[in-house]
C-alpha positions as CSV (number, residue, x, y, z in Angstrom):
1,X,-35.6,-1.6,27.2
2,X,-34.9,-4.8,25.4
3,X,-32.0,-6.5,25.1
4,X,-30.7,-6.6,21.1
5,X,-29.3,-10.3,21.0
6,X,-28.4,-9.3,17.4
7,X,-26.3,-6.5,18.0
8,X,-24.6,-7.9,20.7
9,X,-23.3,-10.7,18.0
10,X,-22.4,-8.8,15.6
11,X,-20.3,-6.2,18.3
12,X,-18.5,-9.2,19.7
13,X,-17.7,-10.4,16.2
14,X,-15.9,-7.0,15.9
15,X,-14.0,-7.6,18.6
16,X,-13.0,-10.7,17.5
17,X,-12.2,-9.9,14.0
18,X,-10.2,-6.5,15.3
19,X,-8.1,-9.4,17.0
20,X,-7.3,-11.4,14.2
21,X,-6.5,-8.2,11.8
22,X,-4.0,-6.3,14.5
23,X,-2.4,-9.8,14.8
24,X,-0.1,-10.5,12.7
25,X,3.2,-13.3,11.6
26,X,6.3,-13.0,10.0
27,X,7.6,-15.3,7.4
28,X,11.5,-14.8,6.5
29,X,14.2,-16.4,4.4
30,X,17.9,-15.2,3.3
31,X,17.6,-13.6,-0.2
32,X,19.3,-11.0,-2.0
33,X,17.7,-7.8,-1.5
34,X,18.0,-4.8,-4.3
35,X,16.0,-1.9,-3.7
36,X,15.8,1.6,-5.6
37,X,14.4,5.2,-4.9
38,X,10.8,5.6,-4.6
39,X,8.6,7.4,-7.3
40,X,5.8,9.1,-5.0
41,X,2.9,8.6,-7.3
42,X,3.9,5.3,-8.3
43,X,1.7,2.6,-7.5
44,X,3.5,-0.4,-8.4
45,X,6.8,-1.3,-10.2
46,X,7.9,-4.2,-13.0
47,X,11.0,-5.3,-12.4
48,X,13.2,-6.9,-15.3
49,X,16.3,-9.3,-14.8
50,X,17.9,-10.5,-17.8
51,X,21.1,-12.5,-17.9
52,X,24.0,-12.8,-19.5
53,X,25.5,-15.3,-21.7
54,X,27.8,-15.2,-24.4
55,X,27.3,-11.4,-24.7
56,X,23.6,-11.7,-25.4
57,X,21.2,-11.1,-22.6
58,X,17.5,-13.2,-22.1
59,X,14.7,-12.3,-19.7
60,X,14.9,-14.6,-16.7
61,X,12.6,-12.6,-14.4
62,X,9.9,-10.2,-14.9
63,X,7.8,-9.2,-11.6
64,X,5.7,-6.3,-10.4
65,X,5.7,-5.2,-7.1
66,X,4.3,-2.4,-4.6
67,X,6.9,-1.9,-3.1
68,X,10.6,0.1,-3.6
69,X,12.6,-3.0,-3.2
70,X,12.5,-6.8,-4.9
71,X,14.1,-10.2,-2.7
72,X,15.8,-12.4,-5.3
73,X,17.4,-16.0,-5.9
74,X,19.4,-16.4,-8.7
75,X,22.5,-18.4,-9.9
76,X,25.7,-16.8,-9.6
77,X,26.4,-15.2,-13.6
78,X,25.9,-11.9,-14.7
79,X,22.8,-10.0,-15.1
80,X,21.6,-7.0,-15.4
81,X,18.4,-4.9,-13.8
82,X,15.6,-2.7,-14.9
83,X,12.8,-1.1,-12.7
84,X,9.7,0.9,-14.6
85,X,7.0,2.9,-12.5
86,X,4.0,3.0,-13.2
87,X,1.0,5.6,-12.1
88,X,-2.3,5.5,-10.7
89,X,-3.6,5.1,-14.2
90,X,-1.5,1.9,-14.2
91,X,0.6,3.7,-17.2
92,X,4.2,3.4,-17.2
93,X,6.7,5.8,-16.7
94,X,10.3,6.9,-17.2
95,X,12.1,3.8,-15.6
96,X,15.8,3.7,-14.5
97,X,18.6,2.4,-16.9
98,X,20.1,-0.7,-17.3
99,X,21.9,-1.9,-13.8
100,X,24.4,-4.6,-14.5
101,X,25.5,-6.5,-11.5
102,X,26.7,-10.0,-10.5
103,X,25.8,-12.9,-8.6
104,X,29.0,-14.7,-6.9
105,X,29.9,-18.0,-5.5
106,X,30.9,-18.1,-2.2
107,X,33.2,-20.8,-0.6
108,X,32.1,-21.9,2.7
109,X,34.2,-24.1,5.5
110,X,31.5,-26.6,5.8
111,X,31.1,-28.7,2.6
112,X,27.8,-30.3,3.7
113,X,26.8,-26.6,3.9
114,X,23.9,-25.0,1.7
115,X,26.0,-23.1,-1.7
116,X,25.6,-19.6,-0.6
117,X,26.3,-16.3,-2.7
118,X,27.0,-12.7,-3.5
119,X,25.7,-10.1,-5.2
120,X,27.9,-7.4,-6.7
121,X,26.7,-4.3,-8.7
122,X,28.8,-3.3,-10.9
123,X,29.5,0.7,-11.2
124,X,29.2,2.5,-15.0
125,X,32.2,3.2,-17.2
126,X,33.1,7.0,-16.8
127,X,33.2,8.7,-20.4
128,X,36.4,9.5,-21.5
129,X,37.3,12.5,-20.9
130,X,36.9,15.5,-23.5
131,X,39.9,16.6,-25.8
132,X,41.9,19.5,-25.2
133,X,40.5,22.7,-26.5
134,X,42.2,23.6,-30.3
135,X,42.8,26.9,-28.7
136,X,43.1,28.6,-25.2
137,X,40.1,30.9,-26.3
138,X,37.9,28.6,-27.6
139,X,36.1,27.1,-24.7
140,X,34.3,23.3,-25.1
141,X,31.2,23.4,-22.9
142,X,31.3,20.2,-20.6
143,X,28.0,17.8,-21.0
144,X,26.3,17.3,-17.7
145,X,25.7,13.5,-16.8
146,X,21.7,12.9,-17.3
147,X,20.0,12.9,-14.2
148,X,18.7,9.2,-13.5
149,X,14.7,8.9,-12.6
150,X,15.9,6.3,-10.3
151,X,18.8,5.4,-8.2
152,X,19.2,1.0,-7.8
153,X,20.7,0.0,-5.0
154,X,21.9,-3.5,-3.5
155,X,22.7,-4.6,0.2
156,X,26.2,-6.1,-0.3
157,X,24.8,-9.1,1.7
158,X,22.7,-12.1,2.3
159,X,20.2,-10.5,4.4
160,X,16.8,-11.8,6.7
161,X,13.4,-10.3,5.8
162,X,12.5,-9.8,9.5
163,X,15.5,-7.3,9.7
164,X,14.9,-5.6,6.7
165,X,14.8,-2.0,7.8
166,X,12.3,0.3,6.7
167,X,10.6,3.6,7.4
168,X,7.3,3.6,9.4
169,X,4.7,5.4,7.3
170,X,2.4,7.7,10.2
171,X,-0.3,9.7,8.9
172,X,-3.6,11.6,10.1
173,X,-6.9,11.8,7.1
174,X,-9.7,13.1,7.2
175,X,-12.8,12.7,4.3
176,X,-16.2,13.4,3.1
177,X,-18.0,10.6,1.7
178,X,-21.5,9.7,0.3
179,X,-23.5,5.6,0.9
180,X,-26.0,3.6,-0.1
181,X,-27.3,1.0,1.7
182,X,-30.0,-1.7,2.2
183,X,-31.4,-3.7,4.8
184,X,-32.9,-6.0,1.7
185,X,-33.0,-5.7,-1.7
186,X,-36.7,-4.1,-0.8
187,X,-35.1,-1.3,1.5
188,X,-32.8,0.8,0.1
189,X,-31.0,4.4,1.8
190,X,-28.7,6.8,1.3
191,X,-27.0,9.3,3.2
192,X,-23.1,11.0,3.5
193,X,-21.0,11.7,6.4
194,X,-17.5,12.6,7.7
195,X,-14.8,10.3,8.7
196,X,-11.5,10.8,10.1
197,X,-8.7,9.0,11.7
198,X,-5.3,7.4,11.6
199,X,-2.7,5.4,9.8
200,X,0.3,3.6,11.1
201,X,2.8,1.2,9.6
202,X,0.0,-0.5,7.7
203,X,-2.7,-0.3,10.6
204,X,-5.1,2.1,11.6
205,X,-7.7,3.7,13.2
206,X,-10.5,5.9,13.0
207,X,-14.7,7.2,13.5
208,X,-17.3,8.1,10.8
209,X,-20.5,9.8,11.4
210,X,-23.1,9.4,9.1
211,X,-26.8,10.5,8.6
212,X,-29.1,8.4,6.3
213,X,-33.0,8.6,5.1
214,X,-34.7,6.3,3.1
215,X,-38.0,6.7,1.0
216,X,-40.5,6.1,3.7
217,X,-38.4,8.6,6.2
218,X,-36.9,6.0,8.2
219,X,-34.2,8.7,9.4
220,X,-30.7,6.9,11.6
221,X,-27.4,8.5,12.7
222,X,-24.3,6.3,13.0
223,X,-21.6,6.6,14.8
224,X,-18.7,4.0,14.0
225,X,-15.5,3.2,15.2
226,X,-13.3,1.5,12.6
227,X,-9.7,-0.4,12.8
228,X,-7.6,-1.0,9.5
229,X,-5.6,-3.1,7.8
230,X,-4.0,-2.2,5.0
231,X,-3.1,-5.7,2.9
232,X,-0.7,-4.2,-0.8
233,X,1.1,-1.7,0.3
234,X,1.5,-2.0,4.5
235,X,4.5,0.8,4.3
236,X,2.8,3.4,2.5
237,X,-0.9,3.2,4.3
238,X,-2.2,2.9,0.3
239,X,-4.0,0.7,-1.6
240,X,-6.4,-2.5,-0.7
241,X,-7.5,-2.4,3.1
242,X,-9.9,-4.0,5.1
243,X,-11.6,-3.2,8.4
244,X,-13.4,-3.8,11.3
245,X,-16.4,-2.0,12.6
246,X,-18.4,-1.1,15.4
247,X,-20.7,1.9,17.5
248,X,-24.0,3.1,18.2
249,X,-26.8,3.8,15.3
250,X,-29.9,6.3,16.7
251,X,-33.2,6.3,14.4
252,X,-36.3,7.5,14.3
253,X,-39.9,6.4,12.3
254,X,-43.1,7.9,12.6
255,X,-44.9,5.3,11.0
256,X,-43.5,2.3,13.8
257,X,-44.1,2.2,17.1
258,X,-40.5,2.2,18.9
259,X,-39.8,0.6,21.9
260,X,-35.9,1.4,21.4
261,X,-33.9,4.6,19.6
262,X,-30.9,3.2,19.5
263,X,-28.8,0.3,18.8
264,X,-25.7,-1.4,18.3
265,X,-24.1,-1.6,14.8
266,X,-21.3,-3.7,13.7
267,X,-19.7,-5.2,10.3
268,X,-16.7,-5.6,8.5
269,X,-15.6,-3.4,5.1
270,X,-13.1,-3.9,2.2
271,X,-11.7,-1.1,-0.5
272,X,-8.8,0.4,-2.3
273,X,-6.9,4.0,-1.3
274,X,-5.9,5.4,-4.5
275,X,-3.5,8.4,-3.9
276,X,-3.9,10.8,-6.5
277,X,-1.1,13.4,-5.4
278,X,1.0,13.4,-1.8
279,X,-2.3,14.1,-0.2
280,X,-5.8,14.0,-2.0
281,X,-6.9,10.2,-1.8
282,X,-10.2,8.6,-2.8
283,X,-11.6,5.4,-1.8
284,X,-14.2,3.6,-3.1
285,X,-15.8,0.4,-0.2
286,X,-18.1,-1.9,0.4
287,X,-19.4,-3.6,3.7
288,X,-21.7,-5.9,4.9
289,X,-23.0,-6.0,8.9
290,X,-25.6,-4.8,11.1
291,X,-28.5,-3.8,11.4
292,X,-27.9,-2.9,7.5
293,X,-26.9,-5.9,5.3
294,X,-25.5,-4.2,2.7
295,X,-23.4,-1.1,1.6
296,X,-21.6,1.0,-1.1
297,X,-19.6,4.1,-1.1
298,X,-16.9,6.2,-2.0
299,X,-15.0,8.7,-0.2
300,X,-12.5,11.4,-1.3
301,X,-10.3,13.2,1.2
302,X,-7.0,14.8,2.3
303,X,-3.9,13.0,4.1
304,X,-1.2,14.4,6.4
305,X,2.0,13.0,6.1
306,X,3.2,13.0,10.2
307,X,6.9,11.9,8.8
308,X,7.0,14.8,7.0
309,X,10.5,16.3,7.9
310,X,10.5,20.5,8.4
């Protein structure tokens, strides 16, 4: 049986790109760090920071983010903090209330020193409490506090990015998903397949089989191996991802006289997880590799949260 030069390549640029995805650096910095409860079907968050002066406030920072926490550098003053979710649907929600805190000079030892600084949040005023009741009888129903759609918090310190704690997001998925493909603009297939795998802290992996037939009956059966990275939101094993992949593709065509049945297959891919509840997903991709040259799909499927505390 021949050799397939080709496939080779493209499996040894697999390799090679897994490499550079599962490898990764750190870049870190002291900043303030403020963080506040997650919303679970929140896909990003806007951030507002306005300060004050003279007992007016201006916008001086207005930011979204994936994430349930914000780094910040601002001058010491007073500010104050608001953090809206918003949905797959990119349409906002019920955000938090205004969080006033303050920014603080701090007096170091060394003069030729960089300034350094602390941020203070700065608890609500209590009500006042309710008057005495006219009569011993009459009975004044107390008003529970509203409950808060969000709880802000802020480390009481100047803290390193690299040792920022956080919770590592494990889960297991499995999915159904239909492609289309083409080896030219001239050959186009489809087919649909299964796929299921792994996810952890923003890298996994996982295998796909798939069964495609084209208009002249060119029948092939993949099997691919895949490793992910997930690039917006690493913590949460959500959003835009791309991977590496390789395997084994068997065909058959009546029409060609085959020397081989099977072959190596190999390519990279790119797409978005949208999490429509804590565990159906979809996930529209595209790739590009060998032997096919092109591809689109979309795949919808369920994810199990292995964090998940009983």
């Amino acid at each position: 049986m021949a050799i397939n030069f080709r496939g080779l390549f493209f499996v040894l640029l697999f390799l090679c790109l897994a490499n550079v995805l599962f490898s990764q650096e750190s870049t870190g910095g002291n900043r303030h760090r403020i963080t506040w409860t997650k919303d679970n079907y929140a896909l990003r968050y806007e951030v507002l920071i306005e300060r004050e002066e003279n007992e007016k406030y201006s916008n001086v920072l207005r930011q979204f983010t994936e994430e349930a926490f914000i780094f910040i550098s601002l001058p010491p003053g007073s500010y104050r903090l608001r953090v809206i979710p918003y949905d797959f649907r990119d349409v906002p929600g019920v955000g938090s209330g205004w969080k006033n805190f303050k920014v603080l000079a701090v007096v170091t030892a060394d003069p030729k020193s960089e300034p350094e600084s602390q941020l203070v949040m700065e608890e609500p005023t209590p009500p006042p409490p309710p008057p005495p009741p006219a009569q011993e009888e009459a009975k004044i129903p107390q008003q529970e506090e509203p409950k808060k759609p969000m709880e802000i918090v802020a480390d009481d310190e100047i803290e390193d990015t690299n040792v920022a704690k956080k919770e590592k997001q494990n889960d297991l998925y499995i999915a159904l998903f239909a492609e289309g493909m083409g080896y030219s603009r001239y050959s186009i297939a489809g087919g649909a397949g299964a796929l299921f795998g792994g996810s952890f802290d923003g890298k996994g992996v996982g295998l796909r089989l798939l069964f495609v037939q084209d208009a002249e009956n060119f029948v092939f059966f993949e099997t691919i191996a895949h490793m992910r990275l997930y690039l917006s939101s690493k913590k949460d094993n959500t959003g835009i991802f791309v991977q590496a992949e390789g395997g084994i593709v068997f065909f058959s065509f009546e029409k060609l006289e085959l020397t081989d049945y099977f072959s190596f297959v190999g390519g990279i891919s790119a797409g978005w997880r949208f999490m429509m509840n804590k565990q159906w997903y979809i996930e529209p991709f595209i790739h590009a590799g060998y032997p096919y040259v092109f591809g689109i799909g979309f795949s919808t499927g369920l994810r199990f949260d292995l964090n998940k505390k009983k």
